[in-house]
C-alpha positions as CSV (number, residue, x, y, z in Angstrom):
1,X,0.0,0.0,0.0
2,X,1.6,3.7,-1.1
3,X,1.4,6.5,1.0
4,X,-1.4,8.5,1.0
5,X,-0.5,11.6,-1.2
6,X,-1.8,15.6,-0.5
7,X,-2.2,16.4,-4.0
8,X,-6.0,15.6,-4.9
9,X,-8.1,14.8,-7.6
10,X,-9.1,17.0,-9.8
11,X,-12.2,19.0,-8.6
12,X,-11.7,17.7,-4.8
13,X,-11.5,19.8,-2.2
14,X,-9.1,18.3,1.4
15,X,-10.9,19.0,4.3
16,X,-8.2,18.9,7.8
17,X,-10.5,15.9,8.7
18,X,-8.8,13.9,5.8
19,X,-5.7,11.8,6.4
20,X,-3.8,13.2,3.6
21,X,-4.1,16.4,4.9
22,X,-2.7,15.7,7.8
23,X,0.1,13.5,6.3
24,X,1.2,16.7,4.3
25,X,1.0,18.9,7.6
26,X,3.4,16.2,9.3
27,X,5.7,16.1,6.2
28,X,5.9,20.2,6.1
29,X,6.7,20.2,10.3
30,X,9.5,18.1,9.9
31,X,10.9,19.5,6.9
32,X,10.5,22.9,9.0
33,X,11.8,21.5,11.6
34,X,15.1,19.9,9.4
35,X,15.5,23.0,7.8
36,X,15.9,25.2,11.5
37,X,18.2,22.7,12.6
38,X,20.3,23.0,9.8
39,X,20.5,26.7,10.2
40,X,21.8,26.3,13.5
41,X,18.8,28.2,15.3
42,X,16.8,25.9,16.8
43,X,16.6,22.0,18.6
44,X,13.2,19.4,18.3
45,X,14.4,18.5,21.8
46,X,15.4,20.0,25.0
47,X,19.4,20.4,25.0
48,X,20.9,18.8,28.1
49,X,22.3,20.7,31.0
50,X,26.3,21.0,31.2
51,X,28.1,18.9,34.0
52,X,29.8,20.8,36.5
53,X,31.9,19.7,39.3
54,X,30.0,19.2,42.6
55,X,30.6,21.8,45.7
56,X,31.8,18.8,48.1
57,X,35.3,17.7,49.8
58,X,35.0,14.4,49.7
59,X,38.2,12.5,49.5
60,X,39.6,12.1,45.8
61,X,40.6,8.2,44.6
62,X,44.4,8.4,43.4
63,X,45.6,8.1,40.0
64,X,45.8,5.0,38.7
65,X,48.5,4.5,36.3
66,X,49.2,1.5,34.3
67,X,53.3,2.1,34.3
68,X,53.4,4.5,37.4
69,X,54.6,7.9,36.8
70,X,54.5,6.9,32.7
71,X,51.6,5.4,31.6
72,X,48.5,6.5,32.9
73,X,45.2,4.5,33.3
74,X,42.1,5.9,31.5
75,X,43.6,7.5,28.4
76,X,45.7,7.1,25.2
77,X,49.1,6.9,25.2
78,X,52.1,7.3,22.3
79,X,54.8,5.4,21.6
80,X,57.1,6.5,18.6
81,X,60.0,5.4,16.5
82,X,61.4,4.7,13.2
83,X,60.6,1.3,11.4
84,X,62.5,-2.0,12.9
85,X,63.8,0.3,15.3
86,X,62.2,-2.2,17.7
87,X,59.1,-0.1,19.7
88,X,56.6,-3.6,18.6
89,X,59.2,-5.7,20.7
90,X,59.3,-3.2,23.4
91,X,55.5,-3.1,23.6
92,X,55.1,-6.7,23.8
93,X,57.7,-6.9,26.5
94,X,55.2,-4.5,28.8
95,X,52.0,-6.9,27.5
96,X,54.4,-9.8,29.2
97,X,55.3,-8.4,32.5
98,X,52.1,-7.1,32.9
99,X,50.4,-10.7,31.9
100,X,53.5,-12.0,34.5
101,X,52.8,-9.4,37.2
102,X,49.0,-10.5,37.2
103,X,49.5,-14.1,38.2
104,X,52.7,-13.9,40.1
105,X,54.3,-13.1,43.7
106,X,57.4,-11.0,42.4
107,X,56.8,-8.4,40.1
108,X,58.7,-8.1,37.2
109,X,60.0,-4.6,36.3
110,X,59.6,-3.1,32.5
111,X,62.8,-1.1,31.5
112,X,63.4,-0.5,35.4
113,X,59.6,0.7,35.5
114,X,56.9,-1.3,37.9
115,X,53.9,-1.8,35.3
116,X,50.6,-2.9,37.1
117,X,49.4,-6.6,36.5
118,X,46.1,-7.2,34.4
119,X,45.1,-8.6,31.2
120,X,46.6,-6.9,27.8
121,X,44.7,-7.1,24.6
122,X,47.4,-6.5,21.6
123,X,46.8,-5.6,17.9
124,X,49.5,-6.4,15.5
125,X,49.4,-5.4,11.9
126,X,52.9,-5.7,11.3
127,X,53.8,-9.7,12.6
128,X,52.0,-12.6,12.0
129,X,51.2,-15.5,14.1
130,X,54.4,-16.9,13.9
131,X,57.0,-14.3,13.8
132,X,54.4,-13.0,17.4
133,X,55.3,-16.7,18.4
134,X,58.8,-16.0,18.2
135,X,59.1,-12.9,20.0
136,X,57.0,-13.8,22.7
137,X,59.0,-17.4,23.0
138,X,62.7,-14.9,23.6
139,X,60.1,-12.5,26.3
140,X,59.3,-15.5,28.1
141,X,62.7,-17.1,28.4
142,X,63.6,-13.5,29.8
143,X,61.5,-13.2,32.9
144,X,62.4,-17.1,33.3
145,X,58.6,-18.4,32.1
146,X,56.9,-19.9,29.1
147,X,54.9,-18.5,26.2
148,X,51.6,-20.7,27.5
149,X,52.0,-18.8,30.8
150,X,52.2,-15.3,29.1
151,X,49.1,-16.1,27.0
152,X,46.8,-16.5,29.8
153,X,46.5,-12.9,30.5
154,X,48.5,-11.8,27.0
155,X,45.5,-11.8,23.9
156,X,47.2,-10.8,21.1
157,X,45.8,-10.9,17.6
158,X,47.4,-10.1,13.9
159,X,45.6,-8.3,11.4
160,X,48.5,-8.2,9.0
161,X,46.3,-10.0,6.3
162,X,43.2,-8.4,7.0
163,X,42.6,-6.3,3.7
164,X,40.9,-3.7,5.5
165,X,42.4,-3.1,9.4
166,X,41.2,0.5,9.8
167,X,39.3,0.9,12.7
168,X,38.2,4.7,11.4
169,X,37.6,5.6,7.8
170,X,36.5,9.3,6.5
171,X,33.0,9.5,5.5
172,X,33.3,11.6,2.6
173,X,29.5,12.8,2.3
174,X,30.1,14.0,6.0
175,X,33.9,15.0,6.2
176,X,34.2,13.0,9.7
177,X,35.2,9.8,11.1
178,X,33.4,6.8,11.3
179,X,33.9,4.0,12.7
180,X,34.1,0.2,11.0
181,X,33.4,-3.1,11.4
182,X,37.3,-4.2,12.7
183,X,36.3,-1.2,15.5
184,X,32.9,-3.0,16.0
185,X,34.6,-6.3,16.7
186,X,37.8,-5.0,18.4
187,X,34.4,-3.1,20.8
188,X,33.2,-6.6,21.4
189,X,36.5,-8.0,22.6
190,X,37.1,-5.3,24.6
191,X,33.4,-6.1,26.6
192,X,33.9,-9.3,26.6
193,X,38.5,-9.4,27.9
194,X,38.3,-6.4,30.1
195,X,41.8,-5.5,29.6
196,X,43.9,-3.4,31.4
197,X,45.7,-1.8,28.5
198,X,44.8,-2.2,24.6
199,X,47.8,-2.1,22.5
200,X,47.7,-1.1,18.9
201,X,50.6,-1.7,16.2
202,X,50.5,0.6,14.4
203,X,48.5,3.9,14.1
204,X,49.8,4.0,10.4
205,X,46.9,0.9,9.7
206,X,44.2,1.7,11.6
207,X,44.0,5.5,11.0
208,X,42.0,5.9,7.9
209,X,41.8,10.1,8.4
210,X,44.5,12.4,7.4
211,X,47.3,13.0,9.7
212,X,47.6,16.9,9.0
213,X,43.9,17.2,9.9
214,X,43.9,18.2,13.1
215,X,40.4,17.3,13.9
216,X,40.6,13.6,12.4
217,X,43.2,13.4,15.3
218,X,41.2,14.9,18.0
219,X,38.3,12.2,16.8
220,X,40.3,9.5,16.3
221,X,42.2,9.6,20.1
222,X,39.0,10.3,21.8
223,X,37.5,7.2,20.4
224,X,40.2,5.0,21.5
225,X,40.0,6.9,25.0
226,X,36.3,5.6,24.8
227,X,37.5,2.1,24.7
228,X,40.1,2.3,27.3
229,X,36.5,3.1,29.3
230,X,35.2,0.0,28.1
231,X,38.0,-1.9,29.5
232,X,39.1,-2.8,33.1
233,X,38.5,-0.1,35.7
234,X,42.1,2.0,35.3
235,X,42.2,0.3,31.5
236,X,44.6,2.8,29.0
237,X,45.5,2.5,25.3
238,X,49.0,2.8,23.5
239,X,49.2,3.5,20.5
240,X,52.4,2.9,18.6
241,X,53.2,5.4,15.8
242,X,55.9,6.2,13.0
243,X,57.2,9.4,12.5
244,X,57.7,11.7,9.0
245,X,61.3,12.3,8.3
246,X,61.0,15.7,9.8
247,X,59.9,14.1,13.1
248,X,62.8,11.9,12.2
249,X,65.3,14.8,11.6
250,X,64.2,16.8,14.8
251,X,63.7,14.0,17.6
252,X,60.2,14.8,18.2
253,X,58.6,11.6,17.0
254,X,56.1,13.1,15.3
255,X,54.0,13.0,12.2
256,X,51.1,15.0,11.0
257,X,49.0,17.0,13.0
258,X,50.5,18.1,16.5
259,X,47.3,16.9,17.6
260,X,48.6,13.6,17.7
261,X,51.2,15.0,20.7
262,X,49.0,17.5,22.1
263,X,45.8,14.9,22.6
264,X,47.5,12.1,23.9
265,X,48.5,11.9,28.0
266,X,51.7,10.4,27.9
267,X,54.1,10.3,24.6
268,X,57.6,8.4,24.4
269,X,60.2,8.4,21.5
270,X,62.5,5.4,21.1
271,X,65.8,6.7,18.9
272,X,68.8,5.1,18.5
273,X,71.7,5.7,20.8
274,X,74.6,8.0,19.3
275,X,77.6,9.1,20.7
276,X,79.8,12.1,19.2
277,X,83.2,10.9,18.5
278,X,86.2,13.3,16.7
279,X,86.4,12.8,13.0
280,X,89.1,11.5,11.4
281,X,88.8,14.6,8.6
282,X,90.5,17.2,9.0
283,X,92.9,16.1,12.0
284,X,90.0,15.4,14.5
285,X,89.9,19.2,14.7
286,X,88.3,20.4,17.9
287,X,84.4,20.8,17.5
288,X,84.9,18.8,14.4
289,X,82.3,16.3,16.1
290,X,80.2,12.9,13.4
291,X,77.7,10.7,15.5
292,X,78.6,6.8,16.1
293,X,75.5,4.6,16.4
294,X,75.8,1.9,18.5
295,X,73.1,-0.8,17.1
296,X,72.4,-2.9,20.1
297,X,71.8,0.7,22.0
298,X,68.0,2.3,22.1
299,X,67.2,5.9,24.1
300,X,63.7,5.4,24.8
301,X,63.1,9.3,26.0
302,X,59.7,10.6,27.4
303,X,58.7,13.8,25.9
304,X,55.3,14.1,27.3
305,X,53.9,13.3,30.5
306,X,51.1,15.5,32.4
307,X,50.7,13.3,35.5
308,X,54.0,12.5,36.0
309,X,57.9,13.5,35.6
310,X,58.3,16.5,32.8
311,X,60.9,13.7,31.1
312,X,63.1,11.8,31.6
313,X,65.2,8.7,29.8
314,X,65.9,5.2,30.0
315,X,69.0,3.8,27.8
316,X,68.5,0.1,27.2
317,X,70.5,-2.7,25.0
318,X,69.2,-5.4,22.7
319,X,70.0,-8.7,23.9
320,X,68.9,-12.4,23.3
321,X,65.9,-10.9,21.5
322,X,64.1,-8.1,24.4
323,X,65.7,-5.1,25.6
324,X,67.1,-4.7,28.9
325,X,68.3,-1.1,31.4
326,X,71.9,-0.7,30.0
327,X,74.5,-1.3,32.8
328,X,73.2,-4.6,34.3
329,X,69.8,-5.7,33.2
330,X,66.3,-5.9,34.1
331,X,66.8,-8.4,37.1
332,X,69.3,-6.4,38.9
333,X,66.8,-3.7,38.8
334,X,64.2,-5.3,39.9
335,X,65.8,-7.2,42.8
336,X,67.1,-3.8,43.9
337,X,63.4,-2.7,43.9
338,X,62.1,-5.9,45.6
339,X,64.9,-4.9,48.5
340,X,63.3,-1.0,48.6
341,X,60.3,-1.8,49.0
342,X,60.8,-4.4,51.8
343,X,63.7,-2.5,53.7
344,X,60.4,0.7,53.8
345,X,57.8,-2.3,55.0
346,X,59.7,-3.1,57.8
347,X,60.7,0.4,58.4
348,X,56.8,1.1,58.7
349,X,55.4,-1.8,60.4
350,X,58.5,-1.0,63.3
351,X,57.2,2.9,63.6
352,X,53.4,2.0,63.4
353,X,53.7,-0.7,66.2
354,X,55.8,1.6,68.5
355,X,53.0,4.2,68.4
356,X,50.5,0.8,69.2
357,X,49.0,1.9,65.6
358,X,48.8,-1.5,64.6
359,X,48.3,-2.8,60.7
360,X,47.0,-6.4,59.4
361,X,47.3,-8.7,56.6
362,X,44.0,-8.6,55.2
363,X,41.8,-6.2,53.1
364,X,40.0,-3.8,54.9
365,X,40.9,-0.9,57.7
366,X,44.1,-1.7,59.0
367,X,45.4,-3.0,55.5
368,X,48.9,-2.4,55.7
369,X,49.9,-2.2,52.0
370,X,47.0,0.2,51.7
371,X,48.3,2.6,54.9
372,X,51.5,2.0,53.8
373,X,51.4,3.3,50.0
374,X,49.5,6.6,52.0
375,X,52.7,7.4,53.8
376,X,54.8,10.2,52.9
377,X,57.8,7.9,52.4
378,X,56.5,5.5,50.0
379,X,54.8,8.7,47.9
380,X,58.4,10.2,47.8
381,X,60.1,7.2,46.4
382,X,60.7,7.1,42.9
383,X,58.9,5.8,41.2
384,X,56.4,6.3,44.3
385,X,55.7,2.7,46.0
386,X,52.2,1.4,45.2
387,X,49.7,-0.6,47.3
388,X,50.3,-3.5,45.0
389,X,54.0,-3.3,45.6
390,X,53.7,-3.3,49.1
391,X,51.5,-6.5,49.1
392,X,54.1,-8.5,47.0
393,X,56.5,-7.5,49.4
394,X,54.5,-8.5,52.5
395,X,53.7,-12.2,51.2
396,X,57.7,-12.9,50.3
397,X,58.4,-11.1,54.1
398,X,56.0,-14.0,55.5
399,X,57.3,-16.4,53.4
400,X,60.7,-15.6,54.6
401,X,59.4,-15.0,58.1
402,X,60.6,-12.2,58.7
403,X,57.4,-10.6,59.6
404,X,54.6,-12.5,61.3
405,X,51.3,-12.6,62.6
406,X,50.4,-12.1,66.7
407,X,47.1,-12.1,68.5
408,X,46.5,-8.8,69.8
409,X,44.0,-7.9,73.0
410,X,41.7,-9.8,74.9
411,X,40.6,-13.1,73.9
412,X,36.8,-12.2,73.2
413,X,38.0,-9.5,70.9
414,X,41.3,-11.2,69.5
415,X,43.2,-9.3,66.4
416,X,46.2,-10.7,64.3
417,X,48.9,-8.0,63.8
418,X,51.9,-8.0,62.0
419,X,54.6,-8.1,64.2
420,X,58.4,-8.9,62.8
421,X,59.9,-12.3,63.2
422,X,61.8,-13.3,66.1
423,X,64.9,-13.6,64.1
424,X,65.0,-10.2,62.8
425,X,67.1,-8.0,64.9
């Protein structure tokens, strides 16, 4: 059945009664109504209010971060570099200690950095299932584990033969982003995983707006800041990138649109290491100064950080397939952190249970990882000693018993405290 139609018949008259008058009255309101919208003058529905921040003092939650002091939790961050340079490799080494830290007693430190645990979800469309494999296997062997073990909290998937990996395309009717069908099913794994950080390799082939445009870039990051909201609570995104050859030239890493820096939270650059040396022209004249690359070295260098340190650097080496801190290697770092943090515990739990301010082992008031991350020595440490820190280092302090549990008060109301060990002096 067609749509009844205004026009009449010749010779009839439309009375309002009549349901093709009424049709045409409809049709001319919304067309009205199009037309005002278009002009910019007018809304068919009420515009919501703005959100303002609430007059109240209640307490404020802490920021999470994902690598504390780096990486923050709830937003997009950069990594940059030039191709084979080695950022992928570097990226999947902090999916691996973070899929380690989730399931383990010790932490494992990322470039002398103490990464959260929690589930990683990693796009890759520059390796394949194999060559993923192979990496992974060398990360593994590393932090003294096994690829199986890694995969249980590491989900990583390769689109490198996926015609089409763009997760936002330009609409050219509307000269805006939209999103695809990879971003629609990338959405769904996301639900469904609940990562902690979503890893994509590389912006290059899943941006499908124009670099130089700076509102392609503002779109594009806020959408992947939208998924890091669909993650785990504290979830982030980083994004790794490859920069023009003037980014190249001057250091900055960049490529396009300075969107691309100014957007993002966090942004890192990882350059290969040169050191000046005299040149043999001219007599090794003084200020007569060529750069000598050093291809095992990498400066990964932090150019952008609003929660955190201004910048800073971290020199590290290729070797045996992952990159380690130059001068002695990720597990000397990460013993000496282990011994930090449990030289403050016990410095703690000592001046807590001489003021009879007693802490316990289990969740709730009292918690002493908890009290103890509060403390103004732990927040000056750097990087500043988290909650989680403190609670691996209490469970290898009992394990080694040098800290232990005591009953506390009278029997009807008996408490377990954390007392050190008899044979700590």
């Amino acid at each position: 059945m067609t749509e009844p139609t205004d026009v009449p018949f010749p010779g009839e008259v439309i009375t309002p009664d009549d349901q093709r008058w009424k049709d045409a009255e409809r049709r001319k309101a919304q067309r009205k109504a199009k037309s005002h919208n278009n002009k910019g003058n007018g809304h068919t529905e009420p515009l919501e209010p703005l959100r303002y921040l609430l007059a109240n003092d209640d307490p404020i939650p802490p920021r999470e971060w994902i690598v504390e002091g780096h990486i923050p939790a709830g937003n997009v961050s950069l990594m940059s570099g030039e191709g084979a340079i080695g950022k992928s490799i570097l990226a999947m080494q902090l999916a691996a200690v973070m899929a380690l830290n989730a399931i383990s007693d010790h932490d494992r430190d990322w470039l002398g950095m103490l990464p959260k645990g929690g589930c990683v979800l990693y796009v890759s469309c520059e390796e394949d299932d194999r060559e993923a494999e192979r990496r992974l296997d060398r990360i593994a062997v590393h932090y003294g584990s096994k690829r199986s073990v890694l995969l249980q909290h590491l989900h990583l998937t390769s689109w490198v033969n996926e015609d089409k990996p763009q997760l936002m395309v330009l609409d050219r009717k509307t000269d805006a982003l939209v999103g695809t069908r990879m971003l629609e099913r990338l959405i769904a794994d996301v639900a469904r995983l609940k990562p902690d950080l979503i890893i994509l390799d590389t912006v290059a082939d899943l941006f499908g707006g124009s670099e130089i445009r700076r509102d392609h870039t503002r779109q594009f990051i806020s959408r992947m800041r939208h998924l890091a909201l669909m993650g785990a609570p504290g979830a982030g995104v980083l994004m790794l990138t490859h920069p023009s050859l003037e980014g190249i030239r001057s250091g900055s890493g960049l490529s396009g649109s300075t969107a691309w820096h100014n957007s993002c939270r966090a942004r890192c650059v990882l350059k290969k290491f040169a050191v000046k040396q005299k040149s043999k022209r001219n007599g090794g004249d003084p200020g007569d100064e060529e750069p000598s690359i050093d291809n095992d070295l990498r400066v990964l260098e932090w150019l952008k950080n609003n929660y955190g340190p201004p910048q800073s650097t971290s020199t590290v080496r290729w070797q045996d397939g992952v990159y380690v801190v130059q001068g002695g290697g990720d597990s000397l770092v990460q013993q000496a952190r282990f011994l930090q943090v449990e030289h403050l515990f016990i410095d703690l739990l000592r001046e807590r249970n001489a003021q009879s301010r007693h802490v316990f082992d289990k969740p709730g008031r009292g918690f002493a990882p908890a009290i103890f991350a509060e403390s103004d020595e732990a927040k000056g440490v750097v990087p500043r000693v988290t909650a989680r820190e403190f609670s691996k280092a209490m469970d290898r302090l009992f394990k080694a018993k040098r800290i232990v549990l005591q009953a506390n008060g009278p029997p009807s109301r008996n408490t377990q405290i954390i007392v050190e060990g008899l044979h700590v002096v």
